[in-house]
C-alpha positions as a Python dict, from the first residue, in 0.01 Angstrom:
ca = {
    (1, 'X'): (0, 0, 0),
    (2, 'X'): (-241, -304, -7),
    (3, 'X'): (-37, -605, -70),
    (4, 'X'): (-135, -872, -294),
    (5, 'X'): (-179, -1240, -120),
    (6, 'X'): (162, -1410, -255),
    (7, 'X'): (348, -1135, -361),
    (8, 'X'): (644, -1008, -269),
    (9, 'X'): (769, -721, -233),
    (10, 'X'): (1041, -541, -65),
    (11, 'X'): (1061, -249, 198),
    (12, 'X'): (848, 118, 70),
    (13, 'X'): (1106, 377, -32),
    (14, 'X'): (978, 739, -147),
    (15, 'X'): (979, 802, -496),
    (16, 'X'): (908, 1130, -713),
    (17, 'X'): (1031, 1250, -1066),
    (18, 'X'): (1242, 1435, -940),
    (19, 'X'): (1442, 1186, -754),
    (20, 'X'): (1388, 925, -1103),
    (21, 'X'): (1522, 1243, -1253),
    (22, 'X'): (1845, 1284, -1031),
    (23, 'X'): (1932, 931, -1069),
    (24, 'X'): (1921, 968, -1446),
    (25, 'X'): (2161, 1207, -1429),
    (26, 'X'): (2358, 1051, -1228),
    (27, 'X'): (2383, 716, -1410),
    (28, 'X'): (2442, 936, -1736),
    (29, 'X'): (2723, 1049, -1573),
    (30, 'X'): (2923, 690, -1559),
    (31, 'X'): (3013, 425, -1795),
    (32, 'X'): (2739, 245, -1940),
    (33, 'X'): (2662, -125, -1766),
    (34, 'X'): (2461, -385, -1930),
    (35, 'X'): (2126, -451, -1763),
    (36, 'X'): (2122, -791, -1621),
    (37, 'X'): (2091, -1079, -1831),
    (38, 'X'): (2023, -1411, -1606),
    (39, 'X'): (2107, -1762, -1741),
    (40, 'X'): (2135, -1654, -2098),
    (41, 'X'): (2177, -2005, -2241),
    (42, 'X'): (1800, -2052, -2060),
    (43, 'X'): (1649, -1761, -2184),
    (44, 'X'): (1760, -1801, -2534),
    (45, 'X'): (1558, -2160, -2501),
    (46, 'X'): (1251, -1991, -2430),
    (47, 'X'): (1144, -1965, -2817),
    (48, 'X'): (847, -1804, -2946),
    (49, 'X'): (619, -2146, -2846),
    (50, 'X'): (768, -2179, -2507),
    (51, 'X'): (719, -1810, -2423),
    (52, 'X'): (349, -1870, -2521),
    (53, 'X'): (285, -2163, -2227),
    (54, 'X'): (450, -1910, -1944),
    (55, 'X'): (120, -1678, -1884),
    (56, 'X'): (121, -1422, -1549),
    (57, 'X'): (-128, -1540, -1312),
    (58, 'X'): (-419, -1368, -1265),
    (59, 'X'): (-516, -1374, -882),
    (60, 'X'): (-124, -1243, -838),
    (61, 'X'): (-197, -928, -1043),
    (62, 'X'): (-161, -565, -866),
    (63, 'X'): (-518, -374, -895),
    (64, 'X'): (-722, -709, -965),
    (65, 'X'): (-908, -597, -611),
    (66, 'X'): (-954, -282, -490),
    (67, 'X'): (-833, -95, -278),
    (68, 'X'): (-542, 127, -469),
    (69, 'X'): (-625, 116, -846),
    (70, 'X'): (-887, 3, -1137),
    (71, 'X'): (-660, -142, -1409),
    (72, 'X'): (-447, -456, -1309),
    (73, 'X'): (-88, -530, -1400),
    (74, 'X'): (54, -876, -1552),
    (75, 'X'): (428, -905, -1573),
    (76, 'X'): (586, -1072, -1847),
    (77, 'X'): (817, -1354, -1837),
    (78, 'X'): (1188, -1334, -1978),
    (79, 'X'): (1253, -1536, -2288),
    (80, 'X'): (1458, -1516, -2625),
    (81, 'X'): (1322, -1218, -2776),
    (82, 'X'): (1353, -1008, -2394),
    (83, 'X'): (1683, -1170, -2217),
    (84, 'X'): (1736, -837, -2015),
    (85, 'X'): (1561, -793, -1647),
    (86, 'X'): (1351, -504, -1584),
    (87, 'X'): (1287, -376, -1238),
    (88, 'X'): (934, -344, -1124),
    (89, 'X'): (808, -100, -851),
    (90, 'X'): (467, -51, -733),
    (91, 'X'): (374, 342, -631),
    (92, 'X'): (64, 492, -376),
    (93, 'X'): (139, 740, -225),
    (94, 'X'): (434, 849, -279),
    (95, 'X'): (613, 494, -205),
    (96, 'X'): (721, 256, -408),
    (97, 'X'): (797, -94, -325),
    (98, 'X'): (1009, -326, -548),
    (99, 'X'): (811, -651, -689),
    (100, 'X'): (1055, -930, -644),
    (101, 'X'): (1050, -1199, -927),
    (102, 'X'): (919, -1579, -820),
    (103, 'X'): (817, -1851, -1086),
    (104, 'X'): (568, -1885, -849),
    (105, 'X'): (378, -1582, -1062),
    (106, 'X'): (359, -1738, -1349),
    (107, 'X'): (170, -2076, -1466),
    (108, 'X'): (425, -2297, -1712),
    (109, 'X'): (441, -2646, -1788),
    (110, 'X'): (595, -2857, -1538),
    (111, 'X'): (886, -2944, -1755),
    (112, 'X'): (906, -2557, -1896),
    (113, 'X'): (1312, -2487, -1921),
    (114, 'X'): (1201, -2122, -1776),
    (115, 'X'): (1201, -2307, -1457),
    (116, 'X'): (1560, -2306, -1445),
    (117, 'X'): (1608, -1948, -1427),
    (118, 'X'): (1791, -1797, -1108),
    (119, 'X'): (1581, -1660, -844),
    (120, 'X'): (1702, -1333, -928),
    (121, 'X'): (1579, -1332, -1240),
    (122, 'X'): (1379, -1038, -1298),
    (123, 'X'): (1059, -938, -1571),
    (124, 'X'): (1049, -883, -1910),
    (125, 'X'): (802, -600, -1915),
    (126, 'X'): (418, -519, -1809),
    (127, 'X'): (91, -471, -1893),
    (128, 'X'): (-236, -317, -1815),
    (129, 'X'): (-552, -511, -1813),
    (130, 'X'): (-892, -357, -1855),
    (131, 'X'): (-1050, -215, -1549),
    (132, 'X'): (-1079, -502, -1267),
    (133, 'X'): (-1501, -411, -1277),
    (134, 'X'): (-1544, -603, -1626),
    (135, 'X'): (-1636, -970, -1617),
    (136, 'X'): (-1354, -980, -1909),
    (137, 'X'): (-1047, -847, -1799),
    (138, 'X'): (-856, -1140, -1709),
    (139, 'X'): (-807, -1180, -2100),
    (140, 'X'): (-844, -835, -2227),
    (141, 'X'): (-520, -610, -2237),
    (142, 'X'): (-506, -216, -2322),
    (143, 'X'): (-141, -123, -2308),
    (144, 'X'): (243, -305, -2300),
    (145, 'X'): (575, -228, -2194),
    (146, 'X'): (777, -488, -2364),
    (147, 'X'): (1147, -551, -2528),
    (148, 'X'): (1409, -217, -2512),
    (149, 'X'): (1178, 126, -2488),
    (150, 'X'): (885, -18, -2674),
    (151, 'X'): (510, 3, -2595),
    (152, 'X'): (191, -40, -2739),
    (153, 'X'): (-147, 41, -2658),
    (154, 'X'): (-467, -21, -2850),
    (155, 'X'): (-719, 207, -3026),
    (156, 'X'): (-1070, 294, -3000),
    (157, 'X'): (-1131, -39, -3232),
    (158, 'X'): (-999, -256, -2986),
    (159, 'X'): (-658, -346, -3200),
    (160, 'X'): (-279, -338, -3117),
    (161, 'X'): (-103, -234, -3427),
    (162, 'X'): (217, -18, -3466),
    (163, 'X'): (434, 100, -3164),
    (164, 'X'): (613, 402, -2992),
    (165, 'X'): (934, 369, -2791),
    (166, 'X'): (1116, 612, -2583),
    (167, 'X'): (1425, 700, -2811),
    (168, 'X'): (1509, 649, -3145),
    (169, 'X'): (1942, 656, -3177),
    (170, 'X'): (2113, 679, -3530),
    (171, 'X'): (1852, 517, -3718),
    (172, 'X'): (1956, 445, -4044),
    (173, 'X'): (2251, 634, -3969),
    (174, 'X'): (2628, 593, -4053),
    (175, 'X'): (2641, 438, -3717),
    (176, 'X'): (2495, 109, -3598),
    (177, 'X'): (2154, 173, -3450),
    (178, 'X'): (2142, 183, -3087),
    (179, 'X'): (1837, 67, -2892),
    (180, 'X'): (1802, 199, -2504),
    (181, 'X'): (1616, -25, -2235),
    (182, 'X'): (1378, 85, -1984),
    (183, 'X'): (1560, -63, -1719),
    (184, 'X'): (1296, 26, -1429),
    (185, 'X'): (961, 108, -1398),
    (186, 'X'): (732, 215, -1149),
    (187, 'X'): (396, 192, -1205),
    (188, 'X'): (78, 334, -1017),
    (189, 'X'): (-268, 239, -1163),
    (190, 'X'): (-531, 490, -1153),
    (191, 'X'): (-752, 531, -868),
    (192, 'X'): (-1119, 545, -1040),
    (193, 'X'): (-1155, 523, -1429),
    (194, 'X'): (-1166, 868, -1540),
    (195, 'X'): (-814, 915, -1363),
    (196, 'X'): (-505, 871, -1531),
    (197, 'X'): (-286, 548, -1460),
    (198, 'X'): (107, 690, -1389),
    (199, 'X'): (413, 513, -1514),
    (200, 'X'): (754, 646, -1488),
    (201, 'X'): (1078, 458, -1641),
    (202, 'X'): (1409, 511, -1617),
    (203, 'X'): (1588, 479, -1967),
    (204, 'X'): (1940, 345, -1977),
    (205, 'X'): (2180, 325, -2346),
    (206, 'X'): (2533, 367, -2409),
    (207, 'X'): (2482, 721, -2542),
    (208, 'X'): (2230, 826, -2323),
    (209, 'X'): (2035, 817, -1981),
    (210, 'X'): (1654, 927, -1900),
    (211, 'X'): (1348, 956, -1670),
    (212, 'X'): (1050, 912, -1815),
    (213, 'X'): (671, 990, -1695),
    (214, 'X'): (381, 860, -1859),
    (215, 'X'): (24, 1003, -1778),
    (216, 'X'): (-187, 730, -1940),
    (217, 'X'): (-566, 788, -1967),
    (218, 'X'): (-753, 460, -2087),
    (219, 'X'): (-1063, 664, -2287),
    (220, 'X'): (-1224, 516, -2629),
    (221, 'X'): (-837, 508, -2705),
    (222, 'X'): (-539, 509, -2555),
    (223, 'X'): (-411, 877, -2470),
    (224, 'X'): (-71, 955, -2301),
    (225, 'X'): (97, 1289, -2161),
    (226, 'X'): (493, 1164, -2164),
    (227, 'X'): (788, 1407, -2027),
    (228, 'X'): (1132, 1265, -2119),
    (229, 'X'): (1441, 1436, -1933),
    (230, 'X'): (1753, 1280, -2122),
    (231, 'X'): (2127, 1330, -2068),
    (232, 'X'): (2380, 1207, -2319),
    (233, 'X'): (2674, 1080, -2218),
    (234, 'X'): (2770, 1038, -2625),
    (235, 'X'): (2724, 1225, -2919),
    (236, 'X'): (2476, 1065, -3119),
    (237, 'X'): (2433, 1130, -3545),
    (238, 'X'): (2050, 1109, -3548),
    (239, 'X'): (1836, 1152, -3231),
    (240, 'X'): (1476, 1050, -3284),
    (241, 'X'): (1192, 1237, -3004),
    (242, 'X'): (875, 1050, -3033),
    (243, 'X'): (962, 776, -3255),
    (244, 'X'): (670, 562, -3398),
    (245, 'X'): (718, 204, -3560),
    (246, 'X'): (535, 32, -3790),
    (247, 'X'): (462, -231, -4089),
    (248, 'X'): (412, -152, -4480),
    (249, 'X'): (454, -449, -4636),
    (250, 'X'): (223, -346, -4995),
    (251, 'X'): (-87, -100, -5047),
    (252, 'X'): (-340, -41, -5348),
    (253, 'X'): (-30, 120, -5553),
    (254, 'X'): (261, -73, -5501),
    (255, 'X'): (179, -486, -5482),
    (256, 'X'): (397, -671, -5602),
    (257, 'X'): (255, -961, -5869),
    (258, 'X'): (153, -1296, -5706),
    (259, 'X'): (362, -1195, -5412),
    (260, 'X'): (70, -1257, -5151),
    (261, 'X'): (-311, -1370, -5219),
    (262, 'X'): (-450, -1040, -5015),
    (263, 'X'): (-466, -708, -5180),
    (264, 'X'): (-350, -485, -4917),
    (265, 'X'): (-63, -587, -4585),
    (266, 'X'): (-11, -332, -4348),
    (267, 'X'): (0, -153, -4010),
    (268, 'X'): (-5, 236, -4127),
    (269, 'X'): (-44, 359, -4475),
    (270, 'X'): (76, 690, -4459),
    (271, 'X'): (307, 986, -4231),
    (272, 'X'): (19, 1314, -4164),
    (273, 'X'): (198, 1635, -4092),
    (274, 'X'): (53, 1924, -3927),
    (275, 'X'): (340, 2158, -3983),
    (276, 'X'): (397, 2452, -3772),
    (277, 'X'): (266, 2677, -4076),
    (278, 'X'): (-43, 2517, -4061),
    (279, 'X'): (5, 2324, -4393),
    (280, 'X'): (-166, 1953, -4414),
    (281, 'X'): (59, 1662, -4561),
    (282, 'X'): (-7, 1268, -4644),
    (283, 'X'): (298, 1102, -4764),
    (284, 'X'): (185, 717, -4877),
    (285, 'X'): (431, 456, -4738),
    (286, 'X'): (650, 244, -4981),
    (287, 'X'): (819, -48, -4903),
    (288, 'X'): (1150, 52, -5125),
    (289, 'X'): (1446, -144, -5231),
    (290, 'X'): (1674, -10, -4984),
    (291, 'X'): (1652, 180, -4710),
    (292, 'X'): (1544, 546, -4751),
    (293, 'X'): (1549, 868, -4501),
    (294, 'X'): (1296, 1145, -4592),
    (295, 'X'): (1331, 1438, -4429),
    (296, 'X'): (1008, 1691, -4337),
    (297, 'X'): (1195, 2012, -4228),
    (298, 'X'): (990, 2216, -3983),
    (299, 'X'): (967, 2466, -3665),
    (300, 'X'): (738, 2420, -3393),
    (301, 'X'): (514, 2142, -3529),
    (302, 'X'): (191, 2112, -3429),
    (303, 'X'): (197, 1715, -3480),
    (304, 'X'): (267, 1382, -3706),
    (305, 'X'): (161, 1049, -3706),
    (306, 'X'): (144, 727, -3849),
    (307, 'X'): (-211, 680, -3967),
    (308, 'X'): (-456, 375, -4093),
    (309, 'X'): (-682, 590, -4318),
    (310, 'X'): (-770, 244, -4511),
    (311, 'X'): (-1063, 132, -4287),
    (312, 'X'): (-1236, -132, -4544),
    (313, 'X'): (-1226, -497, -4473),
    (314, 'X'): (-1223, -581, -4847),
    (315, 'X'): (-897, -400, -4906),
    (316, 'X'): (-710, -676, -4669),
    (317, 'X'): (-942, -1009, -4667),
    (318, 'X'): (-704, -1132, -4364),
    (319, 'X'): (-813, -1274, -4009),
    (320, 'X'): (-559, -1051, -3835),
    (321, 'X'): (-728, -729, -3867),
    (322, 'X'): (-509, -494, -4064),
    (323, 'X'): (-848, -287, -4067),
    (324, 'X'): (-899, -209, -3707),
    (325, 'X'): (-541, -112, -3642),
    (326, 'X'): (-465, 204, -3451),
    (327, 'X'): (-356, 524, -3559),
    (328, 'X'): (-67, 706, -3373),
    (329, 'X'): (-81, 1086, -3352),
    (330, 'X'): (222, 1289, -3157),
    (331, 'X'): (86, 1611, -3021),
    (332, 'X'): (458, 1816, -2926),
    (333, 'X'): (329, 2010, -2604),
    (334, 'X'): (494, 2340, -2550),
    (335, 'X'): (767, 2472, -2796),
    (336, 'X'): (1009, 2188, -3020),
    (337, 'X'): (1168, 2513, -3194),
    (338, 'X'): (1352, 2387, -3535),
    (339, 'X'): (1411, 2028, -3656),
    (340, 'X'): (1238, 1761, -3928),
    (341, 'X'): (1056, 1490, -3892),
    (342, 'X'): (1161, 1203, -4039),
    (343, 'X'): (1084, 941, -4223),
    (344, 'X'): (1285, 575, -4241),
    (345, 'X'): (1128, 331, -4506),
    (346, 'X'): (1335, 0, -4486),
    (347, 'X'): (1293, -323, -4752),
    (348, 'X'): (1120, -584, -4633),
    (349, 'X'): (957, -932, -4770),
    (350, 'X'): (727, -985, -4516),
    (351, 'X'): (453, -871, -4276),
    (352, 'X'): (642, -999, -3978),
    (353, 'X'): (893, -710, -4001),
    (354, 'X'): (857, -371, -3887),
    (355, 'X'): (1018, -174, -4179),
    (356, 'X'): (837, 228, -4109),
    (357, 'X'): (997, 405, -3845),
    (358, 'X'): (911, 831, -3797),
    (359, 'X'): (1022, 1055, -3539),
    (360, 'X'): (1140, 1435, -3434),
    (361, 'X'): (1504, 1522, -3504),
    (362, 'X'): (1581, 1822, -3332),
    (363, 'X'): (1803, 2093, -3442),
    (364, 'X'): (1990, 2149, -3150),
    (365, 'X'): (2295, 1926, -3143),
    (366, 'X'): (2294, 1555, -2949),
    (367, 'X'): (2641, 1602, -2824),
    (368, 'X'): (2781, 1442, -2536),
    (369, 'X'): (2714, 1616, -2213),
    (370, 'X'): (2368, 1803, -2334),
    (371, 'X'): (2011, 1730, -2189),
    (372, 'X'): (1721, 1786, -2367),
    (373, 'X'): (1354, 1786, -2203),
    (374, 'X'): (1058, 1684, -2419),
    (375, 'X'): (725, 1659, -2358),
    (376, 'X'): (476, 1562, -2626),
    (377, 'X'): (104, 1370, -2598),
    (378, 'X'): (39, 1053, -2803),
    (379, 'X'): (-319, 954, -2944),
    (380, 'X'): (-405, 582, -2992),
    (381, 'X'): (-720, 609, -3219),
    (382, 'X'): (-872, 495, -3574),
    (383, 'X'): (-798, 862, -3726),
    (384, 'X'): (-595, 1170, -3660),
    (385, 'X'): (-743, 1408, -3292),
    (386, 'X'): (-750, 1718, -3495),
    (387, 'X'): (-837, 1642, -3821),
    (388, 'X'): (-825, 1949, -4131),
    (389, 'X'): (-1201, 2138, -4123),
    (390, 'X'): (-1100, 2342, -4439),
    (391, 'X'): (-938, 2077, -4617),
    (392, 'X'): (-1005, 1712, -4823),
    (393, 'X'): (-787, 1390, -4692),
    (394, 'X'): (-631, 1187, -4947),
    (395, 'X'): (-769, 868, -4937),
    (396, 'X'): (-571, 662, -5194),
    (397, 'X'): (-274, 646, -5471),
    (398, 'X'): (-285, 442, -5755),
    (399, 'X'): (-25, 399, -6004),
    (400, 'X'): (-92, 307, -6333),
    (401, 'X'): (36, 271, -6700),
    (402, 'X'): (88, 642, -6790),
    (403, 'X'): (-129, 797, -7125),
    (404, 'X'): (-504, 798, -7310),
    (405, 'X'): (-735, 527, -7329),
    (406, 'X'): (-683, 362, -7680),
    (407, 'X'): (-351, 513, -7749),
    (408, 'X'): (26, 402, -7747),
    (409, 'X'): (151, 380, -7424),
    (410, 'X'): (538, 474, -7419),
    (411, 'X'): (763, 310, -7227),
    (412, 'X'): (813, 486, -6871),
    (413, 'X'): (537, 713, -6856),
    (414, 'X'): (322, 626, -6512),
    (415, 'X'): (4, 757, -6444),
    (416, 'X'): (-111, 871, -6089),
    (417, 'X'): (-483, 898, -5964),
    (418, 'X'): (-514, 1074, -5607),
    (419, 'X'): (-811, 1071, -5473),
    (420, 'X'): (-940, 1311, -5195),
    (421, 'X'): (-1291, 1282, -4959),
    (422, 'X'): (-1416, 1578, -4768),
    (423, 'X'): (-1711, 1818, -4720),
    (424, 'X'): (-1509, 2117, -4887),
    (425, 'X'): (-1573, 1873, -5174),
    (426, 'X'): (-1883, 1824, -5181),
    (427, 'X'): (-1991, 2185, -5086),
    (428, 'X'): (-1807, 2337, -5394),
    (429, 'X'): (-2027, 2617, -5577),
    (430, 'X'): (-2205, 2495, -5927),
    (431, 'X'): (-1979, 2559, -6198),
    (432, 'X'): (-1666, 2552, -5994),
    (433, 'X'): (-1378, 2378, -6202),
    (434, 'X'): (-1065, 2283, -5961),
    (435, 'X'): (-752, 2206, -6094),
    (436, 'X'): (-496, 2050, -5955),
    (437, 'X'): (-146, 2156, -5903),
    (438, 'X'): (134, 1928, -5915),
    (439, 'X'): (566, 1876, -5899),
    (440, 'X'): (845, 1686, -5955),
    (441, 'X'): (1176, 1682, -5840),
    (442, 'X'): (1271, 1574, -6175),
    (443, 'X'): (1080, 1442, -6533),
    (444, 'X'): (788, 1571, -6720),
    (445, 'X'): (450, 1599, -6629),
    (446, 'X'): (138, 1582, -6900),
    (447, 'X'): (-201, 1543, -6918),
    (448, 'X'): (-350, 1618, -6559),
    (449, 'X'): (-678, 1718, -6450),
    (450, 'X'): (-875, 1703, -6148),
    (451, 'X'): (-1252, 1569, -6208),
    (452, 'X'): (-1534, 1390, -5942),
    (453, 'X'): (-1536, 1061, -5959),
    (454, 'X'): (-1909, 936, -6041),
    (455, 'X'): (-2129, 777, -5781),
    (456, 'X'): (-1893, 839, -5465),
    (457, 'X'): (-1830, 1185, -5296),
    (458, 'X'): (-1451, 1182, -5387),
    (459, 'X'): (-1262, 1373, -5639),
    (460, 'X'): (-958, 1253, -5804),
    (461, 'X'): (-634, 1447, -5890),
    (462, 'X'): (-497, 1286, -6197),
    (463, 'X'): (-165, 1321, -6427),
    (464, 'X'): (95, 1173, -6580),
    (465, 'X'): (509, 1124, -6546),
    (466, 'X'): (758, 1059, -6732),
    (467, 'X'): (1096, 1006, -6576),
    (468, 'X'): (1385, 779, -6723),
    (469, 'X'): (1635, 571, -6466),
    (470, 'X'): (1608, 469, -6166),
    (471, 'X'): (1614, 761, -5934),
    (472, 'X'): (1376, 830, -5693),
    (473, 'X'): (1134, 1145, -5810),
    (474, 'X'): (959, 1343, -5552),
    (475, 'X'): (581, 1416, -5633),
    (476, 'X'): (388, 1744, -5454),
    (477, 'X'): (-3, 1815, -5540),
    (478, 'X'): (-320, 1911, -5413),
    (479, 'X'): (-617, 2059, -5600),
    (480, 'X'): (-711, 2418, -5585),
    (481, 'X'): (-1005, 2684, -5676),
    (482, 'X'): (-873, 3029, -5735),
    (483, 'X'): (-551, 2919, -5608),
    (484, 'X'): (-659, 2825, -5264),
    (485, 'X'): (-576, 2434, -5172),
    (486, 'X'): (-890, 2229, -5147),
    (487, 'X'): (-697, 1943, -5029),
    (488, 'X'): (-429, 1841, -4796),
    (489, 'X'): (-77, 1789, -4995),
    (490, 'X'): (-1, 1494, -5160),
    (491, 'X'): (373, 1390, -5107),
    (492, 'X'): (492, 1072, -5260),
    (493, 'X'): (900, 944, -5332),
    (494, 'X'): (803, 733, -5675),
    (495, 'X'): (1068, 493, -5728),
    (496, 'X'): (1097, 430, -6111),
    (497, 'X'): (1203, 96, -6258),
    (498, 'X'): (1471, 48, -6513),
    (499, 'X'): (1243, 29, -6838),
}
């Protein structure tokens, strides 16, 4: 293994999954131990600002020069929001070598409070940089490890946005949420672009141990192959596979008056299923007045995701690009058998939050002593991988004052307008009249209709509810011809106000 001028590292050791694997195990089968926090009182001085002066120097990065990989790695620094060290390996060939920490890394200011850290210290977390053969990749990043078992990567527009992590544990459960670390990785970067980089981690939690490999190809997107082996050492209420996390602040249906001067704040507008049936779903997102668990019940899934499906500028007006966020798609790879996805929405007052959380509950019990072996392939792209041939998306909810133009309107009678875009569409025969069909888990529905709407390509599915107190009602639609769906299916958890 080349090594870089400056850094050091300690003696090669062999390394495989199947040794990560066995040590897994093995730690899941002792008390759980902290991960190493150095000089807490120092890192919890290392605010947001101070964080932002400490930046990983770029003639120490891995990869920067051939040979042994295209992408180059930049460590990040400890600080207040990631107090726990993270060991980081190198990998070629089969080896792995241990990157020992050194301020010397890292450019601060010369009176930076970082630099009081032991020499022990450790990393926060990692990053790939764009392949070492652009002029640009000293300040352009494609993917991060950082803070518990979270990562990022961006999409084919160039944008980070929501997140994935490696384990979700009693969200919004009974419980207090637990939240794993990647304690370790080692990382190998790939050896021409069209290869994959390889990352395994080893996951550490007090209810649970895992290896983790991650076969990362850097494409238009982001796409990643990821194997978890996990052993629980607990029973855990609610065990989240493939859990994605993300911000809904408001959308077209739901802002709030003179709460914010942009029409539109958020990261992902809406959960698409694929369900193992073959149906098509788009729940909208709400941002609800207390936390809410909706559960998707399904076998064998063929996927999910958290989706941007909102792609116009003039919906946000911001300069932080809520339009160019990525879509995240979870392709399960081989068999999930029974379970649900779910779906947490959580209150918040602000974009800074992330309040959307979705992931795979599986049937089989998380009881203490169990393993479970997933493998599953995220997409990191503007829209869904497989997107419906035979059926239109939905492409927006509105929510208006419920009944005819020029009459009365009553008290607590909403109107929704769904509107749907595909070629099925516009490729209807002349004379065709879809209608739409529509539920509700409780109140009345009236006048509803399904009509194009002029000078655009869409079609709208329109009706009418009326539903007294406060308790959520669950919405179903689509529109048909003949009886056979024309559209995915609308889900949507309306939460009425006390009128």
């Amino acid at each position: 293994m080349a090594q870089k001028a400056g850094l050091k590292l300690a003696p090669a050791e062999p390394f495989s999954f199947d040794a990560l694997t066995k040590m897994a195990l093995e730690r899941a089968g002792r008390p759980y131990a902290e991960p190493y926090r150095p000089a807490p009182k120092v890192t919890a001085a290392i605010d947001y600002e101070a964080h932002g002066k400490i930046r990983f120097r770029n003639d120490m990065a891995p990869f920067a020069e051939g040979p042994g990989g295209v992408y180059p790695v930049a460590f990040f620094h400890l600080g207040m929001y990631f107090q726990k060290s993270v060991k980081m390996h190198l990998v070629q060939d089969g080896q792995s070598r241990e990157v020992l920490y050194s301020p010397d890394y890292f450019s601060m200011p010369g009176d930076s409070i970082a630099r009081k850290l032991p020499s022990d210290s450790g990393f926060a977390g990692f990053r790939f940089h764009e392949a070492n053969s652009r002029t640009d990749w000293r300040t352009q990043d494609w993917l991060a490890f950082l803070g518990a078992s979270y990562f990022r990567a961006i999409g084919d527009l160039g944008q980070y946005g929501l997140s994935a992590r490696g384990i979700a544990i009693d969200v919004a459960a009974p419980e207090p949420e637990e939240f794993p670390d990647f304690v370790a990785f080692w990382i190998q970067s790939a050896p021409a672009p069209d290869s994959p980089c390889i990352v395994h981690a080893l996951l550490d939690g007090p209810s649970l141990s895992g290896a983790y490999r991650f076969e990362i190809r850097r494409t238009t997107g982001v796409i990643m192959d990821i194997e978890a082996r996990l052993f629980l050492r607990e029973d855990v209420h609610r065990f989240g596979v493939a859990p994605l996390t993300s911000m809904f602040w408001y959308g077209e249906y739901d802002r709030p008056q003179m709460i914010d001067w942009r029409p539109e704040i958020h990261d992902s507008d809406g959960l698409a299923l694929w369900t193992g049936g073959g149906e098509r779903i788009w729940r909208p997102l709400n941002n609800p007045k207390r936390v809410i668990t909706s559960s998707f019940v399904d076998e064998d899934p063929r996927g999910f995701g958290l989706l941007q499906r909102d792609r116009s500028f003039e919906h946000y007006l911001d300069g932080v690009n809520y339009d160019l966020r990525p879509s995240l798609w979870v392709e399960p790879l081989g068999s999930w058998g029974k379970g649900a996805v779910q779906l947490v929405e959580i209150p918040t007052d602000d974009e800074i939050h992330d309040n959307i959380v979705a992931f795979w509950v599986p049937q089989k019990p998380a009881a203490a002593g169990t393993s479970f072996d997933m493998r599953y392939r995220l997409h990191w792209f503007a829209d869904e991988p497989y997107p419906a041939k035979t059926v239109a998306q939905c492409v927006a909810t509105r929510i208006g004052r419920g009944g005819e133009p020029g009459k009365p309107r009553p008290q607590g009678l909403r109107k929704f307008v769904v509107e749907f875009a595909g070629e099925v569409l516009q490729n209807l025969p002349k004379g065709a009249e879809p209608k739409p069909v529509v539920s509700a888990s409780r109140g009345d529905l009236s006048y509803m209709f399904a009509e194009p709407i002029p000078r655009t390509d869409r079609w709208r599915m329109q009706f009418d509810l009326t539903a007294l107190g406060t308790d959520p009602v669950e919405l179903r639609g689509y529109i048909a011809l003949d009886g056979k769906p024309l559209t995915e299916t609308w889900m949507f958890q309306f939460h009425p106000t006390a009128t």
